[in-house]
C-alpha positions in Angstrom: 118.4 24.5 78.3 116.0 22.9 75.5 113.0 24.4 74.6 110.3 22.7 72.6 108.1 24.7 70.0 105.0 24.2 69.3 104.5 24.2 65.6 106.2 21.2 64.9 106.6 18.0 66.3 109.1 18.2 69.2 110.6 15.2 71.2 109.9 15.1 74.6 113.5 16.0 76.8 114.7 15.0 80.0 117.1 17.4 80.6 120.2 17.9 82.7 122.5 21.3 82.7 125.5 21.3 83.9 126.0 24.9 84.3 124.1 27.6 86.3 120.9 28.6 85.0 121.8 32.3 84.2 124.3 30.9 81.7 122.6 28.4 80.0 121.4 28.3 76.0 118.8 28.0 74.8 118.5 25.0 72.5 115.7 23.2 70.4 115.5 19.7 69.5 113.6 18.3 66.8 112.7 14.6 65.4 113.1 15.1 61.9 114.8 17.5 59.3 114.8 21.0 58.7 117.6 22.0 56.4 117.0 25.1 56.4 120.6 27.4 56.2 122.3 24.4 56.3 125.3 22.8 54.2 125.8 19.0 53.2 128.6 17.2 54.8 130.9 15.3 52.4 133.9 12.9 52.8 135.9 13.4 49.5 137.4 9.5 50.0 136.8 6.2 51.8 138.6 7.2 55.0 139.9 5.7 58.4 141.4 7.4 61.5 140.4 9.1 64.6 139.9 12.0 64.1 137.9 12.1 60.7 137.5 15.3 58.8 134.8 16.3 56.6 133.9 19.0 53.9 131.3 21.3 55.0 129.5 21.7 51.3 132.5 23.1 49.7 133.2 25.9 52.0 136.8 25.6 52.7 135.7 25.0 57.0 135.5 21.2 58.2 133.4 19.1 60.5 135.5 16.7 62.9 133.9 13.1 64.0 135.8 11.5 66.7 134.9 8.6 69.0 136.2 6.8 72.3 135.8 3.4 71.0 138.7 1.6 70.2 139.7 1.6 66.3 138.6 4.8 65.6 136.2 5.5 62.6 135.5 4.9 58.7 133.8 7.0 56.5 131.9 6.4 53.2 132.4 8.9 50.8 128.9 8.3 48.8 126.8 11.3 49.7 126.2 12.7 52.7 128.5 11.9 55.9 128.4 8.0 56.6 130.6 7.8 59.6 130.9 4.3 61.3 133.4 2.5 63.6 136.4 1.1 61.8 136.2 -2.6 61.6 132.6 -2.2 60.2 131.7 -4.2 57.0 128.8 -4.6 54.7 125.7 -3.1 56.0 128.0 -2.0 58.6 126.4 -4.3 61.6 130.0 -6.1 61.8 131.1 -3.3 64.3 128.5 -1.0 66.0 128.6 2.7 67.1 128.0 3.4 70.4 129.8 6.7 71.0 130.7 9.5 68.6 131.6 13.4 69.0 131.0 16.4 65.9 132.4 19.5 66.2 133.7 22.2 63.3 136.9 24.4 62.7 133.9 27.5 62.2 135.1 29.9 64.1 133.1 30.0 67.6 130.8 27.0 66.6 127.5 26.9 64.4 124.0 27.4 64.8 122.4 23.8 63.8 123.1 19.9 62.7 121.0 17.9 61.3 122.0 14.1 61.7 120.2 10.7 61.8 121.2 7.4 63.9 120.5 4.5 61.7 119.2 1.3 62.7 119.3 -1.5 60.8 116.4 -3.5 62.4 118.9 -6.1 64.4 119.8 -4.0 66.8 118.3 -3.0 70.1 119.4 0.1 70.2 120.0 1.2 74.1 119.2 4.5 75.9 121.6 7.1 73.9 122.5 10.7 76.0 123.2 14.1 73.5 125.5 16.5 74.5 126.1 19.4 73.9 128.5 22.2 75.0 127.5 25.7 73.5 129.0 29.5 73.8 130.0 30.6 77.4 130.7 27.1 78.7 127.2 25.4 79.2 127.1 21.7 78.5 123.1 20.0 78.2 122.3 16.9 78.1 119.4 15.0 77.2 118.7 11.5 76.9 117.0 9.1 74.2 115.4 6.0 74.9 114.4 3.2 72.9 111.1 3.3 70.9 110.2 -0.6 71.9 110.4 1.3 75.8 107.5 3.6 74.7 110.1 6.9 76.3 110.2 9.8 74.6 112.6 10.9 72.9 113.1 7.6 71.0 115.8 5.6 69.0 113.8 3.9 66.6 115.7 -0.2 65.9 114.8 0.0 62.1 115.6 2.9 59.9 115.9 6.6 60.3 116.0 8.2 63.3 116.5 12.3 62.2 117.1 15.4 64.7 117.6 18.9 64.0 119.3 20.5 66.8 119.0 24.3 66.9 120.7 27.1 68.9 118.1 29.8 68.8 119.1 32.3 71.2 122.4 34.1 69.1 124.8 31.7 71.0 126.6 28.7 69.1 127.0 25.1 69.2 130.5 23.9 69.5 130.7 20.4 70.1 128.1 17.8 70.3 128.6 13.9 71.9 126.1 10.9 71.7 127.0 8.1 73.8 125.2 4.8 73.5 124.1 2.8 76.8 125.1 -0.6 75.9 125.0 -2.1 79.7 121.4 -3.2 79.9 120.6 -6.7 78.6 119.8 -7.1 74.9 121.0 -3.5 73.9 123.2 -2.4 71.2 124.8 0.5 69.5 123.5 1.8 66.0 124.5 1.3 62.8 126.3 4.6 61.7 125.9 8.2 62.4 124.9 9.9 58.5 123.2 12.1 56.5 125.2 15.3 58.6 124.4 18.9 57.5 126.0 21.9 59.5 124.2 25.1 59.8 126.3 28.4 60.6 124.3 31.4 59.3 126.4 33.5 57.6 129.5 31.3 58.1 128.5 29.1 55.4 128.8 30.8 52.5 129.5 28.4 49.5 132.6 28.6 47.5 131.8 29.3 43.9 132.3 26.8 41.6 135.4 27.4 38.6 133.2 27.8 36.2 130.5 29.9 38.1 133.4 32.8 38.1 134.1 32.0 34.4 131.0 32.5 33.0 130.7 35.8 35.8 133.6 37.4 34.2 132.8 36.5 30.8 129.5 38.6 31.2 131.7 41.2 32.5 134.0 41.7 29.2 130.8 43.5 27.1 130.1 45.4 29.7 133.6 46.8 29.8 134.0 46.9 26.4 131.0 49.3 26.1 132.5 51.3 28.7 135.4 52.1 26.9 134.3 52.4 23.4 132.1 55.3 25.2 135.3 57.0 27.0 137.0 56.8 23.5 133.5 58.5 21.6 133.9 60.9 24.6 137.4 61.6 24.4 137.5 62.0 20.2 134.4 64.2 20.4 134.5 66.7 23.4 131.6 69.1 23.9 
C-alpha cells in the first residue's frame, strides 16, 4: 500500500492492490525530489533498442527501460537518463511516450527512484497509472491525473513533473510501469521519462575512480616504507 507522510508535501493516491492486504508494502510517493542515497542514471551513448540499459552512477549494476509501444526507445546520453520513444526528434514531441517500464539487475530490487515526466507545454497529457511490483509478489497501483482536471496526483502539460517513490518498510522495489491513457479526447503522452536516479542502500556503493586508488596507494608507500626501515633498526639493534 502507499502511505503519505506528513512532513512533506505528499500527492494525494488512489490506490489499488492487487494482492492480499497482509502482503502488501508499504510504499511512499512524493511530488518532487529527494535524492537522498541515491545514484545518477547515465547512458554512456546515443542509444536505440528495446530493451535500453543504463549505468547506475558507475557502479558496475544497470537500470533497464523497456516499453510496449512499437519502435522501442532512444536515449540521450547528455546527463541524467533521457529516455524517449524511438522515432522522436528535436524537442522530442515528434513521437510521444505513453508507456514505459524501469527495473535493475540489483539483486532483489532497490529501495527508491526518483524520475520526472516532462511535458513540453503541447501536450495534454492524459490520466497516467504507476505500477509497481515490490518483494513477496505485491503489485500497487496508483493513478495520475492531469493538473488542468484539478485531480490529485497530477501530470503537469508544461515542465517538470518529479516523484520520489520510496519503499520504506525493508522490502524492495523491483519493477515499476507508467502507462499513459491516451483514449479520452484531446490527450496525449509526455515528452520523455528523465532525470532517473536509483536508490539501493547499501547496494550502491560507487566504484572508485582509477585515480582515486592511485593516489590511495601512493599514500600507502611512506607508510610502508617507515615500517620497514623500523623492522630493519629493530632487527640490527636487538635489545
Amino acid at each position: 500500500m502507499f502511505t503519505a507522510p506528513t512532513r512533506v508535501a505528499v500527492l494525494a493516491l488512489t490506490l489499488s492492490a492487487l494482492a492480499p492486504a497482509s502482503s502488501q508494502a508499504t510504499l511512499v510517493l512524493t511530488a518532487g525530489v529527494d535524492n537522498t542515497n541515491t545514484a545518477n542514471v547515465l547512458f554512456q551513448a546515443d542509444d536505440t533498442g528495446n530493451p535500453l540499459n543504463a549505468n547506475i552512477d558507475h557502479t558496475g549494476s544497470l537500470a533497464i527501460f523497456s516499453t510496449t509501444q512499437a519502435g522501442g526507445l532512444i536515449a540521450d546520453p547528455n546527463g541524467q537518463a533521457n529516455v524517449a520513444p524511438d522515432g522522436s526528434t528535436g524537442n522530442r514531441s515528434g513521437t510521444l511516450l505513453t508507456n514505459i517500464s524501469v527495473t535493475t539487475d540489483l539483486s532483489g530490487g532497490f529501495e527508491k527512484i526518483v524520475f520526472n515526466l516532462f511535458g513540453d507545454g503541447l501536450s495534454n497529457i492524459g490520466p497516467a497509472t504507476l505500477t509497481v511490483s515490490s518483494t513477496g509478489g505485491t503489485t500497487t497501483t496508483t493513478t495520475f491525473d492531469a493538473a488542468s482536471n484539478n485531480v490529485d496526483p497530477f501530470i503537469a502539460n508544461n515542465g517538470n513533473n518529479f516523484y520520489t517513490l520510496t519503499a520504506s518498510a525493508g522490502e524492495l522495489i523491483q519493477s515499476i510501469t507508467i502507462d499513459v491513457d491516451t483514449s479520452q479526447m484531446g490527450t496525449t503522452g509526455t515528452i520523455d521519462l528523465r532525470q532517473v536516479r536509483i536508490g539501493a542502500g547499501a547496494a550502491i556503493t560507487p566504484t572508485p575512480e582509477p585515480s582515486t586508488v592511485v593516489m590511495a596507494l601512493a599514500g600507502l608507500i611512506p607508510v610502508a616504507l617507515i615500517q620497514i626501515r623500523r623492522r630493519c633498526r629493530a632487527a640490527s639493534n636487538p635489545s
